[in-house]
N, C-alpha and C positions, 0 to 999 in steps of 0.2 A: 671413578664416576666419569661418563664419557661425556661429552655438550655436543650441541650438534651443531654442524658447519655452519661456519657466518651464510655460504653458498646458499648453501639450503635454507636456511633460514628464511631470503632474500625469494627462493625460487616460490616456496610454501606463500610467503606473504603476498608475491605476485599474482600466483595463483587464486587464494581468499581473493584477492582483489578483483580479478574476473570473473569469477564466481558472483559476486556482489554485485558489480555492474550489471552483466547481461543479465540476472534477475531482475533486477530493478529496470531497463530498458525495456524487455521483454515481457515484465510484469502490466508498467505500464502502455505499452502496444495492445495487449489483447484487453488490458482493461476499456480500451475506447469504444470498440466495435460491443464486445459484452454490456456492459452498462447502455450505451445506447441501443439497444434490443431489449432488454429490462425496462426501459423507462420509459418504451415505445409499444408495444404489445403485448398490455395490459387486455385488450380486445383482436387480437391479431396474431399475425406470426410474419417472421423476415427471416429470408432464406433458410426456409423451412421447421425454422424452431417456433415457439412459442416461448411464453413470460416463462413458462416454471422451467421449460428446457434452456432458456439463455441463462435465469438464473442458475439453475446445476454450472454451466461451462463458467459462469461467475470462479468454482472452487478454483481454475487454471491457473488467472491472474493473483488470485490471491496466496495461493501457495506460491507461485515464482516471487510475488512481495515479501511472504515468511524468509523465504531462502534467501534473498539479497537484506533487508534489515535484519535479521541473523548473522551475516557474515560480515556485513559493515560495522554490527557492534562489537565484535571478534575481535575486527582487527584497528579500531577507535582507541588509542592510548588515554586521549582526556576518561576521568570517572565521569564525569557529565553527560558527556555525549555518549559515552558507552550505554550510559543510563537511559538518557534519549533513545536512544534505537535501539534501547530492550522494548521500553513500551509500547514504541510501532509496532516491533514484530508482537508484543500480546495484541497488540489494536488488531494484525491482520489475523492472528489463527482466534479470538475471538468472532471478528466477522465470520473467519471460512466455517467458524462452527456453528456458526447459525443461521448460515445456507447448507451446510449438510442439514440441520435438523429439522430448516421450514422445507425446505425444497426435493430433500433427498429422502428422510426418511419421515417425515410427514406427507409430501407432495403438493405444499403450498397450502393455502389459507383458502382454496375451491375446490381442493381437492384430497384435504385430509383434514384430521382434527388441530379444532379451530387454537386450543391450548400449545399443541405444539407449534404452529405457525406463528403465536405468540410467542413465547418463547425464543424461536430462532432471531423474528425480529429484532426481539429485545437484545440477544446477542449481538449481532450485527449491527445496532445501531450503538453499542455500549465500544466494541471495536474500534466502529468510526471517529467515534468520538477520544478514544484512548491515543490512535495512530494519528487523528489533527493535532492533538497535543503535543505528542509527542515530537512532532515534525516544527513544529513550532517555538518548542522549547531547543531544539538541538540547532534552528536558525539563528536565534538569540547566542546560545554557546558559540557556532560560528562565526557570526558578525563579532563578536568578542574577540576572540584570538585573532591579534594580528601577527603573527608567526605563520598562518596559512598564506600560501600563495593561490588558492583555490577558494578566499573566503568569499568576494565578492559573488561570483559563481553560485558557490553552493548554499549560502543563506537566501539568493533568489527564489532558487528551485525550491528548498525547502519550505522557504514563508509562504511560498505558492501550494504547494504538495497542503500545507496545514491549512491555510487558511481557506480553501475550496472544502476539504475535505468538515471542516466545520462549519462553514455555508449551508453546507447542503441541505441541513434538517432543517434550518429556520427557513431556508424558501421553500421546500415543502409545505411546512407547518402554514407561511402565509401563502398557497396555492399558488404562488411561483412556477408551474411546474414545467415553462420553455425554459425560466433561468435555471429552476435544475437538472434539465438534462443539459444545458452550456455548462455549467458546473461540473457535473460528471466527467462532460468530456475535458476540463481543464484540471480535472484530478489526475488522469491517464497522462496528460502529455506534462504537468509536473513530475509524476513519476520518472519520465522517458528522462528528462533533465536532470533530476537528481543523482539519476542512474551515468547519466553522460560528465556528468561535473565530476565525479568521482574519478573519472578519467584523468581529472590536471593534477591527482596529487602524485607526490613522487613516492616511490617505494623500494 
C-alpha cells in the first residue's frame, strides 16, 4: 500500500486553501453590489436589471460562498469547526435554493405563483439563518483555541459575518429597512474578511 508524498500532501492542502479563500473573497465582493440592487429596486431597476434579475445574479455569490465554506471545512482539523462550516455551507445552498425556486423557477412573488415564491423565501431565510449560526458558533470555537496564530483575526470576521447575517431579519421585521440594506452590505465585506484571515494560517 502506497501513501502519498508529505510534498503533495503540503501542495493539495495549499491548494484547498486558495480555493477557499478566493471563494470566500470573491463570494463576498459580488455579494455587495447584488444585495444592494435586491434591497433597492423593489420599484426600479439599476444598471439595467431589475429586483427579480439582481435577485437571479444573487445565485453567483452564493455558490462562490458554497465553494469556499465547503473547502474550509475540508481542510478544518478541529470536529467543531469542521462542524461549524458544514452548516454555513447548508446555510448558503439552502439560500441559493430558494432564489432558484422564488426567482428562477417561479419568477418572483409578481410574477409567478405566489406558493412558490413562498416557499423559496422560506428557504432563503431558513439558510440565513443556519449560515449566522453557524458562523458564530465557529467564532466562539476560534476565540477558544489559543494554538491559532490567526485567532484574533478570524473570530472578528466571523462574529461579524454571523451576527449581521442574523440582524437582518429582526430589522426587517421592525421596518429598519436603511439598517438593512447597511446590514447587507456589512454581510459582504464580513465575507471579504473572513476569506482574507484565512490567509494568516500556515499550511
Amino acid at each position: 500500500m502506497t501513501t502519498q508524498p508529505a510534498v503533495e500532501v503540503r501542495s493539495d492542502a495549499r491548494a484547498s486553501h486558495r480555493v477557499a479563500q478566493l471563494a470566500l473573497v470573491v463570494g463576498g465582493l459580488t455579494w455587495v453590489p447584488a444585495r444592494w440592487a435586491v434591497m433597492t429596486t423593489w420599484d426600479g431597476t439599476w444598471l439595467g436589471a431589475d429586483y427579480v434579475g439582481w435577485n437571479r445574479l444573487m445565485l453567483l455569490p452564493l455558490t462562490l460562498l458554497v465553494v469556499g465554506s465547503v473547502a474550509t471545512a475540508r481542510r478544518e482539523a478541529g470536529r467543531r469547526l469542521k462542524a461549524a462550516w458544514g452548516v454555513m455551507a447548508a446555510g448558503f445552498v439552502l439560500s441559493w435554493l430558494g432564489v432558484l425556486i422564488e426567482f428562477v423557477i417561479g419568477g418572483g412573488l409578481r410574477g409567478g405563483p405566489e406558493w412558490l415564491a413562498m416557499a423559496g423565501w422560506g428557504l432563503y431565510l431558513l439558510g440565513n439563518l443556519l449560515t449566522g449560526v453557524g458562523a458564530a458558533v465557529a467564532a466562539v470555537t476560534v476565540a477558544l483555541d489559543r494554538s491559532r496564530r490567526d485567532r484574533v483575526a478570524t473570530t472578528g470576521a466571523l462574529a461579524l459575518a454571523g451576527l449581521s447575517m442574523l440582524a437582518w431579519l429582526p430589522l426587517m421585521a421592525a421596518t429598519l429597512n436603511e439598517a438593512g440594506v447597511v446590514d447587507q452590505l456589512v454581510v459582504g465585506a464580513a465575507w471579504v474578511l473572513v476569506g482574507l484571515t484565512t490567509a494568516r494560517r500556515p499550511v
